[in-house]
N, C-alpha and C positions, 0 to 999 in steps of 0.2 A: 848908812844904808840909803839906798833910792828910794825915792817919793814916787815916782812912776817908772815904767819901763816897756815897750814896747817886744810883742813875740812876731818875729816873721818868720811864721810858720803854719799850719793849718792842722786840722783833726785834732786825734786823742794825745800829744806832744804839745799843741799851742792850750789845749784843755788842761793837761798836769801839770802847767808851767802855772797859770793863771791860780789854780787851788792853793799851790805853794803863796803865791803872790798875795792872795787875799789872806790867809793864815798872818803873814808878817805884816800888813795893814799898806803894802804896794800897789797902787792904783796898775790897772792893765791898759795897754792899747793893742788890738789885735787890727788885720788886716787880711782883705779877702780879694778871692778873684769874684767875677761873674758866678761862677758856678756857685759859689759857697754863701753869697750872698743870705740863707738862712740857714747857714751852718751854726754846731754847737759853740765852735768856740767865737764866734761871734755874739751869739747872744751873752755866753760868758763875761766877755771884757766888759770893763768898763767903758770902752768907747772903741770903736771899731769904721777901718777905714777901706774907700775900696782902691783898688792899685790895679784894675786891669782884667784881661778875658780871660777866659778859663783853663788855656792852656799854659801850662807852670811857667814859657817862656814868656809871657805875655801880663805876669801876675807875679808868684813867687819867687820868682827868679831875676826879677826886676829890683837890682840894688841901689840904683838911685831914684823908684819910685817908694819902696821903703823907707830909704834914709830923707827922704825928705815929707811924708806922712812921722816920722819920728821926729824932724824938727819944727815943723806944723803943732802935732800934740805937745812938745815938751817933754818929751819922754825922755830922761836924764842916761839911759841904756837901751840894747839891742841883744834879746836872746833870739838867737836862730836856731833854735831845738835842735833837730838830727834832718839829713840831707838838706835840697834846695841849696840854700847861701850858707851852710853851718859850715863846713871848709873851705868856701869861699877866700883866699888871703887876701885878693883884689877886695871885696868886701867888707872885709875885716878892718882894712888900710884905709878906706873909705869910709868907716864908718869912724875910727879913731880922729881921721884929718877933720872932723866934724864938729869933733868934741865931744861927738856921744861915745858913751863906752859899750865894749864891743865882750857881751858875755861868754866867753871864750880866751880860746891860749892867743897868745899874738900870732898877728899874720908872719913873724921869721919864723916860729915854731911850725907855723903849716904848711907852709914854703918847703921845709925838711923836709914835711911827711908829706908833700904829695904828690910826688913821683914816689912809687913803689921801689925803683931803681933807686934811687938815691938816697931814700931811707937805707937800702938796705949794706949800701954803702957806707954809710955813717954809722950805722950799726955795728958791722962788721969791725970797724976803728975805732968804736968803743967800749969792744968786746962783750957785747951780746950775741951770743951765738944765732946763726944763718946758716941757711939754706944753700949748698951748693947751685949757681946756676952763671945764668949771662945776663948782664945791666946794662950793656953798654952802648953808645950811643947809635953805631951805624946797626940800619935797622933795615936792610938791605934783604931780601929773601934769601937771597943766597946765604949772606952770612950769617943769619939766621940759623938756618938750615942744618950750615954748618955747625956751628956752634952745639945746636942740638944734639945732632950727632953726636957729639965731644962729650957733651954732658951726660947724657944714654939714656934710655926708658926703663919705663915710664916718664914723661917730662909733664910739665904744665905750664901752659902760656898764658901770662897775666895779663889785663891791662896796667900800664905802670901807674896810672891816675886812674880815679875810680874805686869803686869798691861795689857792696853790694851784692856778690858774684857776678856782678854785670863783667863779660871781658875775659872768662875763662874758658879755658877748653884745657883735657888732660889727652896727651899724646904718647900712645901706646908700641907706637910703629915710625920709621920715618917713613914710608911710604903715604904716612896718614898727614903728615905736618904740613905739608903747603894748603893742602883744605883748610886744615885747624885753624891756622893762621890766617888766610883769607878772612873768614869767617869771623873769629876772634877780634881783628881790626876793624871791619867793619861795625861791629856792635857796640867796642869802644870809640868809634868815631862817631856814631849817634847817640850815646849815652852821656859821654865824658865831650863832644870836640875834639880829641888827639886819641891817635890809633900806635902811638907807640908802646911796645910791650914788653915784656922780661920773661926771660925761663927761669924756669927753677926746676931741680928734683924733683919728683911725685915721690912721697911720702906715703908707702902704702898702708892702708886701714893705719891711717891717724885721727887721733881725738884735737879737738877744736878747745882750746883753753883760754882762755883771755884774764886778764888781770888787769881792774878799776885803779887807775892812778890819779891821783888830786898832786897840783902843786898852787903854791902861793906866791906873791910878790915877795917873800920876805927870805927867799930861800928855802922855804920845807917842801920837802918833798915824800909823800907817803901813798903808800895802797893799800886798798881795802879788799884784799884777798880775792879771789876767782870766782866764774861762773865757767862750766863747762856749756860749750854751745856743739857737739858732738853732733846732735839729731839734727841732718843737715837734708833737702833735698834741691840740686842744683844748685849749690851753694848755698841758700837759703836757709835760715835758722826756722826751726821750727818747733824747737824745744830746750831753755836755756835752764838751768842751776845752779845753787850754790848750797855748799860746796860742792866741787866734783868729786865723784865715788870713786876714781880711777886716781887720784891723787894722795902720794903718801905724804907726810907733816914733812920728812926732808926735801922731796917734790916740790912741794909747794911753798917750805922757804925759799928755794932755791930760785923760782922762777920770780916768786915778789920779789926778790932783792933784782933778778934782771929787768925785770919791767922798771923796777925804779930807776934802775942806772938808763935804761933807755928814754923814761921823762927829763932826767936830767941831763942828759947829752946833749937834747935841744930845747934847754933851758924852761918846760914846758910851764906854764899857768894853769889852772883852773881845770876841770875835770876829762878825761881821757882814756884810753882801752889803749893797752899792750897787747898783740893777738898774737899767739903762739901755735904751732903747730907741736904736736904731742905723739913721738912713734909708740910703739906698742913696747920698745925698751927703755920709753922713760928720759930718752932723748927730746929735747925740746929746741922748738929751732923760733926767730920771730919772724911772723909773718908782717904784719903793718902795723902804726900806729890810730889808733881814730880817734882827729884829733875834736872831740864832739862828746856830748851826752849821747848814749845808747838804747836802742831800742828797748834791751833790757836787761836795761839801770833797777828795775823796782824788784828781780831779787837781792839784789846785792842790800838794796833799802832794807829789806825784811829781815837778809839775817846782822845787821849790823846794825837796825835802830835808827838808823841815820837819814836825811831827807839831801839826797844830793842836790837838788835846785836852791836850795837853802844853802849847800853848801857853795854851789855858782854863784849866786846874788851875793854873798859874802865875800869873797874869794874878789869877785871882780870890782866890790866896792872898794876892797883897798885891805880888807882884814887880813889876820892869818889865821891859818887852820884851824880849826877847833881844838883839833884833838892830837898826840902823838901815835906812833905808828904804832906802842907798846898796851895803846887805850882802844885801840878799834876791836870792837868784838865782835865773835863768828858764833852766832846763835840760831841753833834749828837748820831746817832745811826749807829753803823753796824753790818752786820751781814756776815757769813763765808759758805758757801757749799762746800762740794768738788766735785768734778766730779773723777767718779770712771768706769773703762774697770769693767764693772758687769754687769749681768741679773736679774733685777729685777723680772721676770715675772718665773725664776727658781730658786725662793728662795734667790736669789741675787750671783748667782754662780759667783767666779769669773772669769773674762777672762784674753786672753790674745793676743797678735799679732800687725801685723805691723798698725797703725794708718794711714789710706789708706787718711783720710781728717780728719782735727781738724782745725776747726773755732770757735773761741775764743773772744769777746766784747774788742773792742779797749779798756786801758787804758786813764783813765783822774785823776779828782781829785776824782770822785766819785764810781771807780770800778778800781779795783786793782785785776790781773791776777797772781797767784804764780804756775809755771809748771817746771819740769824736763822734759818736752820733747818740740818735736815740730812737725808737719804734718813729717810724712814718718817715724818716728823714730817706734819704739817697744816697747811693754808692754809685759813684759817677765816673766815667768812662776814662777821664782825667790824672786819678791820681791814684794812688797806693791803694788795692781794696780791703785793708786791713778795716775791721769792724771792731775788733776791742780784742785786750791785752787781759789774759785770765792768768792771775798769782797767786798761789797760794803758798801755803808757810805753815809749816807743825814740828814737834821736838825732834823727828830723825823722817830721814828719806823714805821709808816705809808709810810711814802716816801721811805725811806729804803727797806719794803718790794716794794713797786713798782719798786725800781732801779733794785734789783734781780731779776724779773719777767722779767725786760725788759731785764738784761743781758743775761737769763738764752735763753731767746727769741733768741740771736743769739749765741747761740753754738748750733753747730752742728758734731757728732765725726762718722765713719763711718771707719770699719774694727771691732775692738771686740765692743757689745754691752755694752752701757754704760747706768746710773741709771736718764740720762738728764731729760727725763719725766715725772721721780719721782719725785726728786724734782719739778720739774716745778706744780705738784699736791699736792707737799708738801708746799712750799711760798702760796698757794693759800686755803688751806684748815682751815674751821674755829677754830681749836683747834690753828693751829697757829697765825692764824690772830689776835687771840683774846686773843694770851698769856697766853695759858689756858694748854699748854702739859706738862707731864709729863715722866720720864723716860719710863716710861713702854706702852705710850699711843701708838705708833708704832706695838709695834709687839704684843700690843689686838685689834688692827684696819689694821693690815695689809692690808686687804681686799679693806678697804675702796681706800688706794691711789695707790692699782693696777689696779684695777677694774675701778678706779674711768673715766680712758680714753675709757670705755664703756660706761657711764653714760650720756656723751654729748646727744644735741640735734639733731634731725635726720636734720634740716636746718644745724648746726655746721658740720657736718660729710660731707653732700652731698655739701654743699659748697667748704670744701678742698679738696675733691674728684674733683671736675670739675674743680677746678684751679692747679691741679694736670695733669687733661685730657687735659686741654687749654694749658698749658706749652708744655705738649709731641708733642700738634699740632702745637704749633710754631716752636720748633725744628725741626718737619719731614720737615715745608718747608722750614725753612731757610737751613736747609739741600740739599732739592731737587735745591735750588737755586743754591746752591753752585756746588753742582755735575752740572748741567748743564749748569755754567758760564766756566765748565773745559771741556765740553765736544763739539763735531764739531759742534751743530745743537745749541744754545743756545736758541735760539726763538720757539725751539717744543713746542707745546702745551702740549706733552707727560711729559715735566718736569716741567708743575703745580702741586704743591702741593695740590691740591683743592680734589684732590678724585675722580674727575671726570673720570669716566673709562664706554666703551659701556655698554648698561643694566646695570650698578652699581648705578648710580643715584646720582652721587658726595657722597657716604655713606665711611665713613673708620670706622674702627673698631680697640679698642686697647683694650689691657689685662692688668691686674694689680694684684700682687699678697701684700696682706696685709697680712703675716706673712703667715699662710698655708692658709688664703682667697681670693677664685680669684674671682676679680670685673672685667666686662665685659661693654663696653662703646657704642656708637656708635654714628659717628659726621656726620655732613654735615656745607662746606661750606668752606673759607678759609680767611685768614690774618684780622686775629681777631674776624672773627664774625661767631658765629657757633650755631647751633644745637644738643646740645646733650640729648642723648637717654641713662637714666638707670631706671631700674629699674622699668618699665613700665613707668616713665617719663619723657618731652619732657623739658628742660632750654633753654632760650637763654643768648648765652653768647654775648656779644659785647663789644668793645674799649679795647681788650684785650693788651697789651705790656710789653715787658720787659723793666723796669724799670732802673734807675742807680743800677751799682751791682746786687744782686738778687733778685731785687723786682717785681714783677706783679701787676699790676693795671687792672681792669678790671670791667664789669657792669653783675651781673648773675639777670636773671626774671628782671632788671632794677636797684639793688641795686648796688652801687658804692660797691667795695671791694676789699683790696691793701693785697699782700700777700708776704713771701718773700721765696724763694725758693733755694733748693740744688739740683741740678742736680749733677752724676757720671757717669760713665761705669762702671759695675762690673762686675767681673767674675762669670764663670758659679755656678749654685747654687748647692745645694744638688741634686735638683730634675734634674738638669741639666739643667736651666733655665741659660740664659745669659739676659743682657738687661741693664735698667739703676736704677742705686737707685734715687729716688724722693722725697724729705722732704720740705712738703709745714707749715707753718705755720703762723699762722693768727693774732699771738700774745700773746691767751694767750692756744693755743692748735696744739699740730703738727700731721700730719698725714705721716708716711713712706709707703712707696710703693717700689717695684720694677717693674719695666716695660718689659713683658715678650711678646713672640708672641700668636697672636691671635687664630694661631691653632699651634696644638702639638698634635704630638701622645700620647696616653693614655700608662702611663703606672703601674704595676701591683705594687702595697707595698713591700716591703723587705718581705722575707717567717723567722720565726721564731725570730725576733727579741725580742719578748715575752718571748722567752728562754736567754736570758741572760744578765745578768749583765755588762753593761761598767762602765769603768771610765769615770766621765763627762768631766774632765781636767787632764792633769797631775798633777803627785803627788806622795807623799808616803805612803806605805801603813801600817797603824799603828799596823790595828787591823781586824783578821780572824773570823768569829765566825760561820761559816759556814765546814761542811767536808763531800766528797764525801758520797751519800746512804741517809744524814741527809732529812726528810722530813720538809719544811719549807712552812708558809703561807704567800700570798701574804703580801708585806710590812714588809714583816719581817727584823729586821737588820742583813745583810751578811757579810759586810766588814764596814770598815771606815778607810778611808785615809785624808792624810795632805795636803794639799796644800795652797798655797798662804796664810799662817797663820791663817791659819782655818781648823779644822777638817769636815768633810763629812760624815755621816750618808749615805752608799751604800745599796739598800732595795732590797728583791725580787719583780720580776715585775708581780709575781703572784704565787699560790700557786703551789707545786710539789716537783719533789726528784732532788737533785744537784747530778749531772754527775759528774761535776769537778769542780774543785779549782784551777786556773791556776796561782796566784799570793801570799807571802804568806809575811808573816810582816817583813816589812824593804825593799820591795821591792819598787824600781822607774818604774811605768808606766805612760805611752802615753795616752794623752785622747784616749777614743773610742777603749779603749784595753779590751779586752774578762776579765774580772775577774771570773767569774763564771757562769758557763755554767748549764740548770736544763734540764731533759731527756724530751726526746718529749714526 
């Protein structure tokens, strides 16, 4: 086994490598950009080097600043987690001519898989079933075109290198395919370097199935049975398991034994995902190899007991397998979320910024926590906004989904918007409940699991509304207590928190803004027991307390009801609002607030904002399609820029003539930068 080994890689990947590492008594060397410079998994390693600026080109992506911090430390290996250099074969090759070894299949094995086209040719001859389409080399529009035609709609156009969903587009029309395509190429040529692509069939409402393969030097070759990654949006996993519920015991022989034959075709090493495409009759076709640890590896860990980095460092030390494929076992159910700095409610924009609160479900046996960060740290403009990886695991998929509901119930993240009560809409929604999703069911139902936090019942809503208002009114007097336990007079009457003020009538009055909606309250009475007034009507609250940690206990119109609560200070807001962020939740539904003053001056909207185009985040700008004098209709596409590995469609914000063009391709802007400007 290794004495040290070196991760080039960054976040909660370079972090879960290092735990394993220090368990088997493996010294760590991590490596950072600029940006990360007091990132987690730097403080982690045992010794930590810097490689460069904060742009993943510039740093991460840099294979011969890594392998030579690797022969600098002594690092006797090189694990590259998942993306960056992880499929790198140039990398791979470079790091074996070194003499370090390179934790991973060999660079001929990735060589096969990384052209999509080629794999799927190799595939094909050696009979793992595929996907009707076109691989071939001349990549011509026209014959493209053609081609497509040939094969018939629905199609989908891949990138042939790459992964990710980065590079696809599904073509429903030929009318629609020369856009597709355009488009398509472009995204793989800034993602990947190379814009060649492959058709395939479209597969409709197919399930997403993948099967965990390990091979050794020594000849074995085994799988450690499936996760179904189904809950998809824009390619994008967003909810992975094992085992799949849509999978029958012959199913799912069937398709281990093909994933195996396809490790073996190209002679594979060390750990890997067979990804399969799954019709609704049980037809299974493959889609690609990855040839890498997976984002999420750590259900497959839960229901089989097993520590797959343990089984990487092993594997590539020279051992053989552990285990036979007759000894691997399928115990329980889990299932993976990630929690992501995104906006779900604009399209899932990503964010970014300092993580002002992250409260995260204790660890036990039954929830498992994977994070590169921690409260106060940063989600950087830079790279992946993934915040942490939520697993849980119990005796059957029913319990399973209730551990997630429950974990999901205590996170709480606070500085950039995160996607928490999507999921929490998503565990709870019948297509999953019922093991009935499809890749595609997300983003033709979007509607439902955004919207779906308007849909509650008006008792659901005005309940955590008033345990929202009850909290603010415990605070003002444990407050007023305090202030006049510090002040000359402690016994004034004047530092009751009760409201009582001449002609007031004990009445207080609080504000609350719910995103741009402002709720108006109105209380009478104090230390627990109140009167509140919305809405033209009148609750009594009673027995109200803060509970151990942040729980509230309380009686509303008589009904017992326990809630658990996040209080903050924030700063001032847009609108120039200060006050407190508030996040009541009840179990299986939360409500945010910010808590603002009850009066404020009025003030007037921004004048012209209708005229121009920002950037919603930072980013690069890919693509201009817009120039001054041009007349454009509302929605029209203006720009589109890169960021956080994903392109952005920038629209006019209404019909008119563009003034100006203030940014132009290749350029780096600032969110909330004028991109284009249209005349009044």
């Amino acid at each position: 086994m290794f004495d040290k080994i070196l991760i080039a890689n960054r976040g909660e990947i370079a972090c879960r490598v290092i735990r394993t590492c220090r368990r088997l008594g493996i010294a760590t060397v991590a490596v950072y950009s600029q940006a990360d410079a007091d990132a987690q998994h730097v403080r982690l390693a045992d010794e930590a080097w810097p490689i460069g600026g904060p742009r993943p080109a510039e740093s991460y992506l840099r294979g011969d600043a890594i392998l030579e911090v690797a022969l600098k430390s002594g690092a006797q290996a090189i694990h590259p987690g998942y993306g960056f250099l992880s499929e790198n074969a140039d990398f791979a090759d470079a790091v074996e001519a070194a003499g370090v070894v390179f934790i991973g299949p060999k660079a001929a094995s990735m060589r096969k898989m990384g052209s999509k086209a080629g794999a799927k040719e190799l595939m094909h001859a050696a009979g793992v079933p595929v996907v009707p389409g076109y691989t071939g080399e001349d990549q011509s529009p026209d014959v493209l075109h053609r081609e497509a035609d040939a094969i018939g709609y629905p199609l989908m156009i891949k990138a042939a290198h790459g992964g990710g969903g980065k590079g696809m587009r599904i073509v429903r029309d030929s009318g629609e395919f020369a856009a597709n395509l355009e488009s398509c190429q472009r995204e793989a040529r800034n993602a990947f370097g190379r814009d060649r692509v492959l058709l395939e069939r479209y597969v409709e409402r197919p399930r997403h199935i993948e099967i965990q393969v390990f091979g050794d030097g020594h000849g074995h070759t085994l799988h450690l049975n499936e996760r179904e990654c189904s809950a998809q949006r824009r390619y994008q996993k967003v909810l992975e398991e094992s085992p799949s519920p849509f999978l029958s015991t012959k199913l799912r022989e069937a398709m281990g034994s093909a994933a195996v034959l396809a490790a073996r075709a190209i002679d594979y090493v060390n750990a890997g995902t067979v990804e399969f495409i799954v019709g609704q009759d049980g037809g299974f076709y493959f889609m690609e190899i990855n040839t890498r640890l997976q984002v999420e590896h750590p259900v497959t860990e839960f229901v089989t007991g097993l520590d797959l980095v343990e089984w990487q460092l092993r594997v590539a030390a020279g051992e053989a397998l552990p285990l036979a494929q007759d000894q691997i076992a399928q115990q329980g159910h889990a299932i993976e979320v990630r929690l992501y700095a995104e906006d779900p409610d604009a399209g899932f924009l990503p964010g970014s910024g300092r993580l002002e609160r992250l409260r995260l479900p204790a660890t036990d046996p039954h929830v498992r926590i994977d994070s590169g960060v921690i409260e106060g740290d940063t989600v950087t403009i830079f790279y992946d906004p993934m915040i942490a990886k939520l697993i849980v695991h119990d005796a059957d998929r029913p319990r399973a989904l209730a551990r997630m509901r429950a974990a999901l119930a205590q996170c709480d993240i606070a500085g950039p918007k995160s996607n928490i009560e999507f999921l929490e809409r998503l565990v709870r929604h019948p297509a999953v409940v019922e093991g009935r999703i499809d890749t595609g069911y997300l983003d033709r139902h979007l509607d439902e699991f955004i919207q779906a936090g308007d849909a509650a019942s008006d008792d659901t809503e005005q309940d955590l509304l008033l345990a929202a208002a009850t909290a603010q009114l415990l605070v003002q007097e444990r407050q007023s207590l305090e202030r006049a336990g510090a002040s000359t007079d402690p016994s004034s009457p004047w530092a009751i928190a009760d409201g009582w003020r001449l002609g007031h009538g004990s009445r207080r009055s609080l504000a609350f803004l719910q995103g741009e909606r402002r709720l108006e309250l109105h209380a009478q009475g104090s230390n627990g027991s109140y009167r509140i007034e919305h809405a033209d009507r009148i609750h009594a609250v009673e027995g109200a307390r803060n509970e151990a940690g942040d729980a509230l206990s309380l009686r509303i119109d008589g009904r017992g009801r326990r809630f658990t609560l996040a209080m903050d200070a924030i700063p001032t807001n847009s609108a120039g609002d200060a006050g407190e962020r508030i996040v009541v939740h009840d179990g299986g539904r939360r409500l945010r607030l910010q808590a603002v003053p009850m009066y404020r001056p009025e003030r007037s909207s921004a004048v012209g904002t209708g005229n121009r185009l920002l950037a919603p985040m930072p980013g690069r700008v890919v693509l201009v399609k817009a120039a001054p004098g041009d007349e454009v209709e509302a929605g029209q596409e203006l720009m589109v820029i890169e960021a956080m590995k994903m392109e952005l469609s920038l629209k006019a914000p209404r019909a008119g003539t563009v003034a100006e063009v203030r940014a132009a391709a290749g350029d780096f802007v600032e969110a909330d930068t004028v991109l284009v400007a249209l005349a009044s």
